[in-house]
KEDREN-578809 format. One record per residue (C-alpha): residue in three letters; x, z negated, y. Coordinates in steps of 0.25 Angstrom, whole numbers, plus 5000, padded with zeros to 4 digits. Example, Ala and Ser with C-alpha at 12.3 -4.5 7.8 and 13.67 -1.06 7.14 Angstrom:
ALA504949694982;SER505549714996;
END
This chain:
UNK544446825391;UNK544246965397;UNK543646955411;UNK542246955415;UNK541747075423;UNK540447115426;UNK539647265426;UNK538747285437;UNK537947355424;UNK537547215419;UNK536247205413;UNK535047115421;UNK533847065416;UNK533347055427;UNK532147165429;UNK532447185445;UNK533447295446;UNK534147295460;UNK535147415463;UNK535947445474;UNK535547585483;UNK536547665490;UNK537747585485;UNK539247625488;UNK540447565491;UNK540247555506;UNK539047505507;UNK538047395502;UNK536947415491;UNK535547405495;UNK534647345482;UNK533547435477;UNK532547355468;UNK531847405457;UNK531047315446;UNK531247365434;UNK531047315419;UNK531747345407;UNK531447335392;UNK532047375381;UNK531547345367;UNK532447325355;UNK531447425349;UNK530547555351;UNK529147525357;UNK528347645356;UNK527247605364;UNK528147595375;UNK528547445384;UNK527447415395;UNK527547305405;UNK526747205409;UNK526847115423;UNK526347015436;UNK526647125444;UNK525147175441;UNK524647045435;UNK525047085420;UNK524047205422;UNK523747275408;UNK524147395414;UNK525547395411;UNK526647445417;UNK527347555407;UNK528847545404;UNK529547685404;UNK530547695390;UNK531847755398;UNK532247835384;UNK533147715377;UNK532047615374;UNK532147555387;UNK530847545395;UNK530747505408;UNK529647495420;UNK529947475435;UNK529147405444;UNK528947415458;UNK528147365469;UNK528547215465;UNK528347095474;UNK529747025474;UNK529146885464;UNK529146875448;UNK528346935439;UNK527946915424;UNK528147045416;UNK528047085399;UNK528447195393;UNK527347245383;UNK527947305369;UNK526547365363;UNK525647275366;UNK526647145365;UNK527047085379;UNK528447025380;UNK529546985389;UNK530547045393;UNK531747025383;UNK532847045394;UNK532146965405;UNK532546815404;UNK531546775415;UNK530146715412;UNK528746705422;UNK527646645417;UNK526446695420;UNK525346595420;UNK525546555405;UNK526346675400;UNK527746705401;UNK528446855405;UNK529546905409;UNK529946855423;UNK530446985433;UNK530846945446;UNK530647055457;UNK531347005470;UNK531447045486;UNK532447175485;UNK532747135500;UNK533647015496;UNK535047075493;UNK535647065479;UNK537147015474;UNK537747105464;UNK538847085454;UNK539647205454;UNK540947155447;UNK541447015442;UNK542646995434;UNK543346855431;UNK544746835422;UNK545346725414;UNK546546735422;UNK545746705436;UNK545446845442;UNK543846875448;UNK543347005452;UNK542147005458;UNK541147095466;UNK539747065470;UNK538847165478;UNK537847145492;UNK536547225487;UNK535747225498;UNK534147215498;UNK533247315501;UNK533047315515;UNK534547325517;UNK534747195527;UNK536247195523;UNK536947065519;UNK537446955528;UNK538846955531;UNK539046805530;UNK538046795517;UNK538846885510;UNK539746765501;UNK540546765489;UNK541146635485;UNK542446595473;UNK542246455470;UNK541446425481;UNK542446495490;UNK541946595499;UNK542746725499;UNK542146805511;UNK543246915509;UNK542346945496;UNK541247025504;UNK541347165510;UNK540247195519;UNK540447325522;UNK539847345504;UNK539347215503;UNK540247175492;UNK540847055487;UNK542147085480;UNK543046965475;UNK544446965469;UNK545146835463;UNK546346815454;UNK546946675450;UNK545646595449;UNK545946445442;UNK545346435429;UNK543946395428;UNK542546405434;UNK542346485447;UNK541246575454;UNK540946675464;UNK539646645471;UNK539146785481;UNK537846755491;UNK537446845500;UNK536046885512;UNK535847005518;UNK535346995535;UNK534046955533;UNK534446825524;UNK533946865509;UNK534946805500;UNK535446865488;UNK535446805474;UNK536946755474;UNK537946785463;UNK538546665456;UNK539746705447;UNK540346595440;UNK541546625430;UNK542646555422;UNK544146565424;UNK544746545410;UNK545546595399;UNK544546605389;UNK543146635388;UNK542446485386;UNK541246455374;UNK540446345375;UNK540746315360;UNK542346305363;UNK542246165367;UNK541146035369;UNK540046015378;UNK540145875383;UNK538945805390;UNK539345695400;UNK538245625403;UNK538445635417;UNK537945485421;UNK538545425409;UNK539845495408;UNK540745445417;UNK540645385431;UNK541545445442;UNK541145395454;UNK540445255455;UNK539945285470;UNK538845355464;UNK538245255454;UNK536845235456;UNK536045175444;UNK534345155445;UNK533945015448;UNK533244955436;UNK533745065425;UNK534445025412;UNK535945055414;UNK535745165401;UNK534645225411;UNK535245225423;UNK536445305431;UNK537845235426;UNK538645325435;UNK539145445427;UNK539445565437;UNK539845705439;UNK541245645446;UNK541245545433;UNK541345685423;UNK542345745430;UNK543345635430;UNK543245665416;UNK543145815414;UNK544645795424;UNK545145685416;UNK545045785404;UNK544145695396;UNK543245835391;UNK544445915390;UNK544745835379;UNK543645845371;UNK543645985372;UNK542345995381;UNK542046125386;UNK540746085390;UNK540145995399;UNK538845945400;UNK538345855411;UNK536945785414;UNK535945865423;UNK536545845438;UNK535245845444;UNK534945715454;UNK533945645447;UNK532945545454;UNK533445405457;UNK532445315451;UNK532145255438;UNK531045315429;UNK530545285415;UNK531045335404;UNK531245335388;UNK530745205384;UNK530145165395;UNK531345125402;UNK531845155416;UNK532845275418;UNK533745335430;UNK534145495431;UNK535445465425;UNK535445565414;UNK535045685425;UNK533645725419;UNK532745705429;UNK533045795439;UNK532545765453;UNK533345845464;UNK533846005462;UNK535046055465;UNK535545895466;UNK536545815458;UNK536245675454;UNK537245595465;UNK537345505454;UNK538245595447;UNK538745655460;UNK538745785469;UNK538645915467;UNK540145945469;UNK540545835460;UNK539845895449;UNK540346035454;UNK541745955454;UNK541345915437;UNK541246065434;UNK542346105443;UNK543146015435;UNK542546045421;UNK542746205424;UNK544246165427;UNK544346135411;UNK543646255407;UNK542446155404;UNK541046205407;UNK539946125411;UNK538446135410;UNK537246045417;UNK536245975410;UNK534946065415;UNK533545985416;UNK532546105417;UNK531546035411;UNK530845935421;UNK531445865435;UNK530845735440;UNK529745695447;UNK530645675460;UNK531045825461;UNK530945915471;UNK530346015462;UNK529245925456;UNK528845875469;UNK528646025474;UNK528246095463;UNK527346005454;UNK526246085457;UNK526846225457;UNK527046265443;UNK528346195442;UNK528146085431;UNK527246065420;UNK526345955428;UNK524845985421;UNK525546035407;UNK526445925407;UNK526745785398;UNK527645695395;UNK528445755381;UNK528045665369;UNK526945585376;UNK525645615370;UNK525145745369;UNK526345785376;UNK527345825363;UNK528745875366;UNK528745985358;UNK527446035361;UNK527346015376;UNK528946035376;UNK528746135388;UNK527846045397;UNK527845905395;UNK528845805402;UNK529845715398;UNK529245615407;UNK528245595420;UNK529345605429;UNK529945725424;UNK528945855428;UNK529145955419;UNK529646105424;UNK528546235420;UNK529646315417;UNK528546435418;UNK528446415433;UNK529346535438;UNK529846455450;UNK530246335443;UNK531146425435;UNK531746495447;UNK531846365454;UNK532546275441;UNK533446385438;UNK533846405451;UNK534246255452;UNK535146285437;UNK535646385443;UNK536046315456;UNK536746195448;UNK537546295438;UNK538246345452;UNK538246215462;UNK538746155450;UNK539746255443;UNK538746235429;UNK539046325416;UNK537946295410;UNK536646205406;UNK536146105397;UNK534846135398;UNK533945995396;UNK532546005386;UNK532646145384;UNK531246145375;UNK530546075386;UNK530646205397;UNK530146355394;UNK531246445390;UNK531146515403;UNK532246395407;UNK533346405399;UNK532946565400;UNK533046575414;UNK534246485415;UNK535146575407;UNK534746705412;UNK535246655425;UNK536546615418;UNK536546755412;UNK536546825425;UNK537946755430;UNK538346765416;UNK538146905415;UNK538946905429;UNK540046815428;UNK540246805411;UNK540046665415;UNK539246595402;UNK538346485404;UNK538046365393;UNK536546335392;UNK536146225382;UNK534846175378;UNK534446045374;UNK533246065364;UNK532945915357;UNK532445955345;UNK532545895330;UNK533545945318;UNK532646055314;UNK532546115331;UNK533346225330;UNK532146335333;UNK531946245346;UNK533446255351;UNK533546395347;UNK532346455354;UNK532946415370;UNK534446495364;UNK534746635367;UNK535646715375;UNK534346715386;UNK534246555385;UNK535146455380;UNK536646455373;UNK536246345364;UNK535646195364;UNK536046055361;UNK535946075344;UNK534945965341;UNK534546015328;UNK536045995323;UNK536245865330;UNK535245795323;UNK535945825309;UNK537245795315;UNK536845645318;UNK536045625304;UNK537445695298;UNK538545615306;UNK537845485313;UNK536945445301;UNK537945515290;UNK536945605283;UNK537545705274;UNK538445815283;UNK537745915275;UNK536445885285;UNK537345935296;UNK537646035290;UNK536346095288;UNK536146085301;UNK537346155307;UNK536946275296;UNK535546295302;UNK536046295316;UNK536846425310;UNK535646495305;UNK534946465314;UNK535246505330;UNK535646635335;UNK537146665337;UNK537746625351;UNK537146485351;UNK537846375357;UNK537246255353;UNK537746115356;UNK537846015345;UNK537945875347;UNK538045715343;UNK537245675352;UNK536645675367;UNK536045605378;UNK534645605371;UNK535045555357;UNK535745415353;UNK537245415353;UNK537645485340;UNK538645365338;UNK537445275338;UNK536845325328;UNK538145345320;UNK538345195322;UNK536945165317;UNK536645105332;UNK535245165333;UNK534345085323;UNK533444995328;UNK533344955342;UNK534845025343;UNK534045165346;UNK533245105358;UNK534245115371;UNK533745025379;UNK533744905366;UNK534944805367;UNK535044845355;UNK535644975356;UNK537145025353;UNK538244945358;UNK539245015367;UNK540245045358;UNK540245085341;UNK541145035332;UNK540745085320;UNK541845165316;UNK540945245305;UNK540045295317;UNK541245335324;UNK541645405311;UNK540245485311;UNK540345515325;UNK541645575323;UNK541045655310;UNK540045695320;UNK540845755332;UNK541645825321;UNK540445905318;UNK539945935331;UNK541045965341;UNK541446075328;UNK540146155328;UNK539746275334;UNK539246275346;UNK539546185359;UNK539746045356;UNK539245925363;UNK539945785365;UNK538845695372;UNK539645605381;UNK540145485373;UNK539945545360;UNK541545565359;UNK541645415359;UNK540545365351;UNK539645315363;UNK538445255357;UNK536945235362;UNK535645235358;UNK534545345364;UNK534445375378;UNK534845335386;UNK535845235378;UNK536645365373;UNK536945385388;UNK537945255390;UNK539045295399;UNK540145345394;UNK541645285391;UNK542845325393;UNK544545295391;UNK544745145387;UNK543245115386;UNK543145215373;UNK543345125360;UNK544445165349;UNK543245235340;UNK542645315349;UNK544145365354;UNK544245395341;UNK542945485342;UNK543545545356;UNK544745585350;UNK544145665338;UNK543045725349;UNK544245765358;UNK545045825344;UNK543745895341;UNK543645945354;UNK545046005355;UNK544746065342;UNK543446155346;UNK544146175360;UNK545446235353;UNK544746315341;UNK543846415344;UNK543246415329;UNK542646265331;UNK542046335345;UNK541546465340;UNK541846475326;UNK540746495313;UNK540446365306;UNK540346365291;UNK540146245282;UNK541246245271;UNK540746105265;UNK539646025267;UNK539545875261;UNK538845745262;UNK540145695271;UNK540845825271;UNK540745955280;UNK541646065281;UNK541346165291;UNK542346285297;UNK542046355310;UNK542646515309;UNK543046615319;UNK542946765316;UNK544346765316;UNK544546655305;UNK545046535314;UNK544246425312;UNK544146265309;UNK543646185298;UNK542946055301;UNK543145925291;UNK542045825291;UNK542245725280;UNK541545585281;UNK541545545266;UNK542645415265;UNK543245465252;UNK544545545249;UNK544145675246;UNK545145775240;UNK545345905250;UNK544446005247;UNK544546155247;UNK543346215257;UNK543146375257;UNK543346415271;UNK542546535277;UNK542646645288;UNK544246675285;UNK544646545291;UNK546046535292;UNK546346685289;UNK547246675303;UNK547546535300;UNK547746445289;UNK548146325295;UNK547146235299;UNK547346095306;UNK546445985308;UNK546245955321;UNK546045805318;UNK547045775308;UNK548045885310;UNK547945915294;UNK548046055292;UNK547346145280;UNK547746285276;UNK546446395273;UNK546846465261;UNK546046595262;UNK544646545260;UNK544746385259;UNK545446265264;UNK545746125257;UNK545246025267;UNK545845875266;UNK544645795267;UNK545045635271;UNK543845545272;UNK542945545284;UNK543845625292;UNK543545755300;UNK544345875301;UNK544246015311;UNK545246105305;UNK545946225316;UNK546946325315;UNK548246255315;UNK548646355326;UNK547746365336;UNK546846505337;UNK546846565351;UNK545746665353;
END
């Protein structure tokens, strides 16, 4: 991996251009402001670009753009009160936003591009170089541009931290530079934070520059995304165990924790299923009573989504620096880890409702409760409410935005996040997800440091417009796949045809734009346990998860293990980044929510079949970990049967895997496949990773041994390093 380094010549979006007067190397740069927009349109507009704004009450007067000479217009404005304002370029008689301009401002019902003029007294932060190395050195130097009225920073506000670690040796006075020189840093996750005030107390934005240590550059497809229910995953410390009076135990807190997660991630327990990401429940402190919930039954905050305090974890999972201490020990490993994100609503109990119910903040006239009467999920997606005592956010109110965003932002640092699951993406304007990443872009753009955002869109099999209309470079990497997910139970829990899966999967490839990442699945804490369902547990009253009826404890079906083992085969080899729901990897079974939130087990307490699932999990995981062609590779499907499914996944350089699924009970003859893409042009030899058969590629094809229901993920015999 080269280093990263950073040009002062990097391209903002942002409209307000702040340059530095009078710099040299003695002395400190004093801002000049000047508000300038810029448009340049994929194609010649003869009529010329015009802009229209609030400035002067989206007069029909507009404001002419000068064409500069390369088909770039631009217009400056001056006299601007430091505050928002609306503005749409106008193309002919067509008004649109700004294409470079991630930032949205509604105005009364409309929507415009959002520019953002502030005080040009407050000093500015800039970047002038940044270079980290696999091997552990940093270079990093960050400038004092003072504000217009030249008060000159304060000596003790000038700050640059490593690792929290303040290094006051950094700062020159004398230029107003911070200049920072490491070798030898440890592998993993660090930062440099810079803050800084001039005399009269203005602040500057500070700079936050997270960045990896490691020998290789990290994709989110090279290894699983696990989510562990923080509640239900593993209980570390018992002091904090609190559960609601009068709430079901499968609805109340059963004394999972941050500390719990970490014992694992130390004892190696992700390592082994090749995990590269982890996913935890939202952290926010939820409110402490019991409320209604689905079916009319009482429920406690356990699962984290009502949020009722910000910028406070839940003490039920613990403190801030022990969930600092879970990603400081996941970061160790090389493993990322990303917070569940509720952007959508907070409840009734929080600060923000209680202040700003009136205020533009929430959906309070608009609002309903989604699916009541009247009040349809899809169509009143953007303004209903999951239930009474959830207020629903207006995302078109431009504080809210700042102040929500702020908070994300807040959590990716106190906490050392990489990234966010963002929760009901459909439910919230795409100003969310839009602001979000454009924020993430910014350190990004500084650091090289790349940020996982995932969505979770519920739609049916045939949502796949849905999902793709929140993913773009501007707004999400990918979501959780439902529209594959649905054909993967009918295929492998209730053993339809493979070929329905297949379909499936040969959609998803026509259909999104390159650089998805996507999340396929078995299940997840909204849906019955996949092994339920395999196990044909969910008929009758054995659905309902509050019935006596529902599943017992454990399975011991061993067909249903069988399927579920067919099914994990098939998912943790696609494209994309994989996700284990805690207690999937052993079978755990349950009915809806919350029944398919039981606490996890571990060690002695996992039954001989569902080892039997771990195991093959863990081999699987090993397998994508070790071979970039199941992380990255092209996916082609060489046979397609009823209880057969051949697929290959290809590197441009011709190293690849093939992946066996074969469920029929029968002896079948070996069968020679044609292979595609020049796989095994640089080797031959390919072993399977399960059975340690091996197969030779003989040009174009390959005879496959095909025993009955067995699975097999064939690799280079001799381990490709790229």
């Amino acid at each position: 991996m080269t280093p990263f380094r950073f040009s002062r010549a990097l391209a903002l979006p942002v409209l307000l251009v702040a340059s530095a007067c009078g710099e040299s190397e003695e002395s400190i740069p004093v801002r000049t402001c000047e508000v300038k927009l810029t448009y340049a349109p994929q194609q010649s507009v003869p009529s010329g670009v015009s802009v229209v704004g609030e400035w002067n009450g989206f007069s029909s007067s507009r404001l002419k753009m000068e064409d500069r000479g390369d088909g770039v217009f631009t217009a400056r404005l001056e006299g601007l009160e430091p505050r928002d304002y609306g503005y749409r370029f106008v193309v002919g008689d067509k008004e649109m936003l700004d294409p470079e301009n991630p930032y949205s401002r509604w105005v009364r019902a409309d929507e415009y591009s959002r520019l953002q003029v502030p005080d040009c007294r407050q000093p500015v932060l800039e970047l002038r170089r940044f270079e980290a190395t696999p091997e552990g050195a940093l270079n990093v130097e960050v400038a004092y541009v003072d504000g217009t009225d030249e008060a000159g920073p304060s000596r003790e506000d000038m700050v640059l931290t490593l690792d929290g670690e303040a290094r006051p040796d950094a700062y020159d006075p004398a230029t107003g530079r911070f200049v920072l020189s490491e070798t030898g840093l440890a592998q993993g996750k660090h930062h440099v934070k810079v803050t800084a005030k001039d005399s009269a107390g203005r602040a500057s934005e500070p700079i936050y520059l997270p960045f990896w240590v490691e020998p290789q550059k990290f994709r989110w497809e090279s290894g699983m995304m696990y989510f562990a229910f923080t509640d239900r995953f593993h209980n570390g410390r018992g002091d904090n165990d609190a559960p609601v009076a009068d709430v079901d135990p499968i609805a109340n807190y059963n004394g999972g924790d941050f500390a719990g997660i970490t014992q694992k991630i130390e004892e190696g327990y992700f390592d082994a299923l090749g995990v590269r990401t982890l996913w935890v429940s939202p952290v926010d402190q939820n409110p402490e009573g019991r409320f209604i919930g689905t079916g009319g039954k009482y429920y406690a905050g356990y699962h984290g989504y009502w949020p009722s305090q910000p910028r406070t974890t839940q003490w039920r999972f613990g403190s801030l620096e022990e969930l600092r201490a879970l990603t400081a020990a996941a970061h160790k490993r090389g493993i990322r880890v990303i917070a569940d994100l509720v952007l959508n609503h907070v409840h009734q109990e929080h600060p923000y409702w209680v202040q700003h119910q009136d205020d533009g903040w929430f959906n309070t006239s608009a609002s309903c409760v989604c699916g009541s009467e009247w009040c349809d999920w899809e169509e009143k997606r953007l303004v209903c409410k999951f239930t009474n005592y959830l207020p629903d956010f207006n995302w078109r109110s431009a504080d809210m935005v700042d102040t929500f965003i702020a908070d994300s932002l807040w959590w990716l640092e106190a906490a050392d996040f990489d990234g966010f699951r963002l929760d009901a993406v459909k439910h919230m304007e795409q100003v969310a997800g839009r602001t979000l990443r454009a924020k993430l872009r910014d350190i990004t753009a500084m650091t090289g440091t790349e940020f996982y955002l995932v969505g979770e869109t519920f739609v049916g099999a045939d949502g796949r417009s849905q999902i793709a209309r929140y993913i773009s470079p501007r707004e999400l990497d990918g979501q959780f796949d439902f529209p594959l997910y649905w054909p993967v139970r009918e295929s492998f829990a209730d053993g339809q045809s493979l070929q329905r899966v297949d379909e499936a999967v040969r959609a998803n490839e026509v259909f999104y734009a390159p650089g998805t990442i996507n999340s396929p699945f078995l299940g997840n804490h909204d849906v019955a346990r996949f092994m339920s369902q395999a196990a044909k547990q969910l008929e009758g009253e054995g659905g309902d998860p509050f019935s006596p009826n529902r599943p017992p404890p454990t399975v011991t079906d061993p067909a249903a293990f069988e399927k579920l083992k067919y099914g994990f085969a098939f998912v943790l080899t696609q494209p994309g980044v994989p996700l284990i729901y805690y207690g999937d990897e052993i079978g755990l079974p349950g009915a809806g929510d919350p029944d398919n939130r039981r606490p996890m087990r571990f060690g002695d307490r996992v039954e001989p079949l569902e080892r039997e699932v771990l195991e093959l999990v863990q081999k699987l995981g090993q397998a994508r970990r070790e071979h970039p062609a199941l992380q990255t590779g092209d996916r082609h499907t060489l046979r397609v049967e009823n209880d057969l499914y051949i697929f290959q996944r290809t590197l441009p350089d011709g190293h690849g895997a093939i992946v066996v699924i074969n469920r029929s009970p029968l002896q079948r003859p070996p069968l020679e496949i044609d292979v595609v893409g020049g796989l095994g042009r640089l080797n031959p030899s390919y072993k399977d990773v399960l059975s340690e058969r091996t197969v030779q590629i003989n040009g174009t094809s390959v005879v496959l041994e095909l025993p009955p229901r067995s699975i097999s993920v064939y690799v280079p015999a001799q381990r490709h390093i790229p």
